[in-house]
C-alpha positions in Angstrom: 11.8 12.2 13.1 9.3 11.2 16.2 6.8 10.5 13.7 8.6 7.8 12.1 7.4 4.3 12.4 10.2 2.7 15.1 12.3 -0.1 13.6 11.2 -2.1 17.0 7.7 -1.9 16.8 7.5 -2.7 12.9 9.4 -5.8 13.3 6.9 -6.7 15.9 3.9 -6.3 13.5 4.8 -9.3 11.8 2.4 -12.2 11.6 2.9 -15.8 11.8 1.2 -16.2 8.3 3.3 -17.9 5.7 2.0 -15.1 3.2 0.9 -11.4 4.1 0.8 -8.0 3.1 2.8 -5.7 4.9 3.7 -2.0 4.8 7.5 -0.9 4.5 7.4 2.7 6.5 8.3 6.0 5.4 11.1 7.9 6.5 14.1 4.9 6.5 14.8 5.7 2.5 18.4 4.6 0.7 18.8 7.1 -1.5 15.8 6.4 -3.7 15.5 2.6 -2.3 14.1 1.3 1.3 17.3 0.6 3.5 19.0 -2.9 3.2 19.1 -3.7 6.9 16.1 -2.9 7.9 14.3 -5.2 5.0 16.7 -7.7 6.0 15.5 -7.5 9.6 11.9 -7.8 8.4 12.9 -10.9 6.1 14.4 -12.5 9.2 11.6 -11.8 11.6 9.3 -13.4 9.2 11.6 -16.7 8.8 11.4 -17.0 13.1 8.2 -16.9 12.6 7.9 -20.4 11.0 11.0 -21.7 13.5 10.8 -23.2 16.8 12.1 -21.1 19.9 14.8 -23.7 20.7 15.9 -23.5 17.1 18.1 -19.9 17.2 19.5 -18.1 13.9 22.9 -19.4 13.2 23.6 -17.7 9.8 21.4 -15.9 6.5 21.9 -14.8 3.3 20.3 -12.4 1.7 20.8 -11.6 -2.2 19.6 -7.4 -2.7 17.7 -8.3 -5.9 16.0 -5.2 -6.7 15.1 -1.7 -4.9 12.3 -2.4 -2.6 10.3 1.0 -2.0 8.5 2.2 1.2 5.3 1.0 0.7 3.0 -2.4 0.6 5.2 -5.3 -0.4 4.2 -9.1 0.0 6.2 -11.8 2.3 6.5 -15.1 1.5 8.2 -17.8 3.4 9.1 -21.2 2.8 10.3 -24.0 5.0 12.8 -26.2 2.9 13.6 -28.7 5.2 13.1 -28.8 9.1 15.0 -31.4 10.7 15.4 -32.1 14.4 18.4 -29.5 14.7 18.6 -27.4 11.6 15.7 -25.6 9.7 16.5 -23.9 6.4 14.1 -21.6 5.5 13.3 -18.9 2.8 11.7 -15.4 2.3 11.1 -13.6 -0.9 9.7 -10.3 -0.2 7.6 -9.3 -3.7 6.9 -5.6 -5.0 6.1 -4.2 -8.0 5.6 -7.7 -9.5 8.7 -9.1 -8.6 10.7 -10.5 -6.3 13.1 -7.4 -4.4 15.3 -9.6 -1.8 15.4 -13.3 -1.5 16.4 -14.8 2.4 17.9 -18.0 3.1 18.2 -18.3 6.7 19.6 -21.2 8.9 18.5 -21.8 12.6 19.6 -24.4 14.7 19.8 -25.7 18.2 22.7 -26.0 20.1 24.3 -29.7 20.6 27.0 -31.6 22.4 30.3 -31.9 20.5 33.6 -33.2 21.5 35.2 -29.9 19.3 35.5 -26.4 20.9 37.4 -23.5 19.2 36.2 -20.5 20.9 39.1 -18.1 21.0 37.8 -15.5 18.7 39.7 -12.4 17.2 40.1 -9.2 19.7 38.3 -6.2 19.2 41.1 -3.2 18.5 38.6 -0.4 18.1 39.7 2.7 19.2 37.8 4.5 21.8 34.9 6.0 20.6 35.2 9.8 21.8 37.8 10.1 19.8 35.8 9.1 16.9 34.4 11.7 14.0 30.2 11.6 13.6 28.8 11.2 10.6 28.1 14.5 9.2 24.4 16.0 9.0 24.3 16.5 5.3 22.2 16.1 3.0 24.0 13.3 1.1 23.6 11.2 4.9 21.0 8.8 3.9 17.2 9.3 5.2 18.0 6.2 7.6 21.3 7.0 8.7 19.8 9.8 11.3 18.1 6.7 13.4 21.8 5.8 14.5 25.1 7.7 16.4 27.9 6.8 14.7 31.3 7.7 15.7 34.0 6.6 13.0 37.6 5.2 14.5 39.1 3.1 12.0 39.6 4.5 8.6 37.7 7.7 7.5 34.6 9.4 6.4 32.9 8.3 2.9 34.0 10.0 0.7 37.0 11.8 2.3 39.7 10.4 0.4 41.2 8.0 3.4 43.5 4.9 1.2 42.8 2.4 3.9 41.4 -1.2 3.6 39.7 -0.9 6.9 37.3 1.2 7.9 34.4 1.3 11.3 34.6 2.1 14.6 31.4 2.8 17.1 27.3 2.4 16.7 24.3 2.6 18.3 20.4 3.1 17.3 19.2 6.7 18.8 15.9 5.9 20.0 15.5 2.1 20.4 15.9 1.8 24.1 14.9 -2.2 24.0 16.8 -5.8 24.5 18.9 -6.3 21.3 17.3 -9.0 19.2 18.5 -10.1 16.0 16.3 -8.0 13.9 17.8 -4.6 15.7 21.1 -6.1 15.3 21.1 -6.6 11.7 19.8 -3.2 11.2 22.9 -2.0 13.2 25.5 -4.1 11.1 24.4 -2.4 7.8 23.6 1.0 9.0 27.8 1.5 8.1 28.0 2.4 4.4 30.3 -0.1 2.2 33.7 -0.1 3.3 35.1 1.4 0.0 33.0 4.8 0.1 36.1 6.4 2.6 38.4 5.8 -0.6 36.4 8.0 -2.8 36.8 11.8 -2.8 33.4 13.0 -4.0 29.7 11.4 -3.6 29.1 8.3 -5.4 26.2 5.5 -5.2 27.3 2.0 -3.8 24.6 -0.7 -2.5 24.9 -4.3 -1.4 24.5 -6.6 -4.0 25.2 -9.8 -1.5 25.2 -9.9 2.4 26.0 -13.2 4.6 26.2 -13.0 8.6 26.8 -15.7 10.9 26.5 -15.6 14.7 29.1 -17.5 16.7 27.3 -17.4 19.9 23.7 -15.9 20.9 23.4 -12.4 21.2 23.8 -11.3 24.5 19.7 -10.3 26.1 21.4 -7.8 28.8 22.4 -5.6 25.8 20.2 -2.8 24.3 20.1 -1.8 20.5 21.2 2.2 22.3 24.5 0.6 24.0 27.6 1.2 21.6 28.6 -1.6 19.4 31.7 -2.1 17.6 32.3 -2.8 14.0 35.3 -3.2 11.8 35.5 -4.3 7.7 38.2 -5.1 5.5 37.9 -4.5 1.9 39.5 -8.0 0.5 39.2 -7.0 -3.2 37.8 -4.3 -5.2 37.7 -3.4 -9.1 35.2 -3.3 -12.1 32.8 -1.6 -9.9 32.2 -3.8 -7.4 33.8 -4.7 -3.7 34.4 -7.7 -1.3 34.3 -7.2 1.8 34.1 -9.1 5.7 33.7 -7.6 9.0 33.4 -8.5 12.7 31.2 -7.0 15.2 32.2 -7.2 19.0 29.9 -5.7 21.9 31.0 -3.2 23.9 32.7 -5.2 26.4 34.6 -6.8 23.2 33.3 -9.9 22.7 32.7 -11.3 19.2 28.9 -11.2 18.2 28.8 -11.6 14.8 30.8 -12.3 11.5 29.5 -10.6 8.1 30.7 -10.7 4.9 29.4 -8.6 2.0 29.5 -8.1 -2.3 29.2 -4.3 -3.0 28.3 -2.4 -5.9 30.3 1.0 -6.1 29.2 3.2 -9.1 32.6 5.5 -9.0 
């Protein structure tokens, strides 16, 4: 896949503008659909665009709307209020006539405060090379084979495994750069939905809702190829849809991130 447009340099072909056409590449397909992280990423990377440097992401939303395709889309952003620590911003990215994914993204600079609380839960992965790769099938999504996986904590999709957890190891294959936040979040949801290990044949799932916060800055010595580790917990599931958090530690086991997602699950 050398031909493929790198996740890297697409981000970086951003604008400033507040409104642009832009080109969602080939060859990072869903199932049918453009993958969720990487239009997230793109989302995000238009919202810093309108932020100050000393303002850094502290949390987003992002609400899956519709299947955005590879192809031109249109990126809007809005700044709703820009205050002297926080910014709030949003970004609607428009196809086919409507709006596909809707942003709300919250930066903010750091300040003095008389509370600190920074004992943050352990990672407890287990050791990655005793971890099972995702398959090379052809139900592995198109943009599933522009990361290593190795899966510790739970099972495969779709193998059956009854457990409420489910993660383990991952890394992007050919992204040897400084970890920004817009690798990161591709990262985070390159791991199916935590319920998919439960089922014991192929099924479609998505994310409907998907909410990450970052406790501290990323750490710059890291690249999006080192080995990060990711764990979710299904809290609830029924009626065809799944609720879900998850943590994400570096590989030296510190706490980078905290995600929470609403799943659909079509079996």
């Amino acid at each position: 896949m050398s031909d493929v447009a790198k996740f890297s340099d697409v981000l970086a072909s951003i604008d400033p503008d507040a409104e642009q056409e832009f080109v969602l590449p080939q060859g990072w397909a869903q199932g049918r659909a453009f993958f969720g992280g990487f239009s997230a990423a793109i989302a995000f990377q238009h919202a810093k665009l309108g932020v100050d440097l000393e303002q850094p992401i502290r949390a987003l939303t992002i609400s899956f709307v519709g299947p955005l395709e590879p192809g031109t889309a249109t990126l809007q952003r809005t700044i709703l209020r820009k205050g002297k620590s926080v910014t709030q911003v949003r970004v609607e990215i428009v196809q086919n006539g409507g709006v596909q994914l809707s942003g709300l993204f919250t930066f903010g600079r750091s300040r003095p405060s008389q509370v600190r609380i920074t004992d943050t839960l352990p990672a407890e992965v287990p050791n990655r090379e005793h971890g099972l790769p995702f398959p090379k099938t052809p139900i592995l999504p198109e943009f599933a084979h522009h990361f290593d996986y190795s899966v510790t904590v739970g099972g495969l999709p779709f193998s059956n495994t009854q457990s409420r957890q489910f993660g383990g190891w991952v890394r992007f294959c050919n992204e040897d750069t400084p970890i920004d936040v817009g690798l990161f979040l591709g990262l985070v949801d390159a791991w199916p939905p935590a319920v998919l290990p439960m089922l014991n044949q192929p099924a479609p799932a998505s994310s409907l809702t998907w909410t990450i916060e970052f406790p501290e800055l990323l750490p710059t010595h890291k690249k999006a190829t080192d080995w990060w580790q990711y764990v979710a917990y299904i809290d609830y599931a029924a009626d065809g849809y799944g609720h879900t958090h998850s943590h994400v530690w570096d590989d030296d086991g510190n706490l980078v991130a905290i995600s929470r997602q609403t799943i659909t699950v079509f079996a």
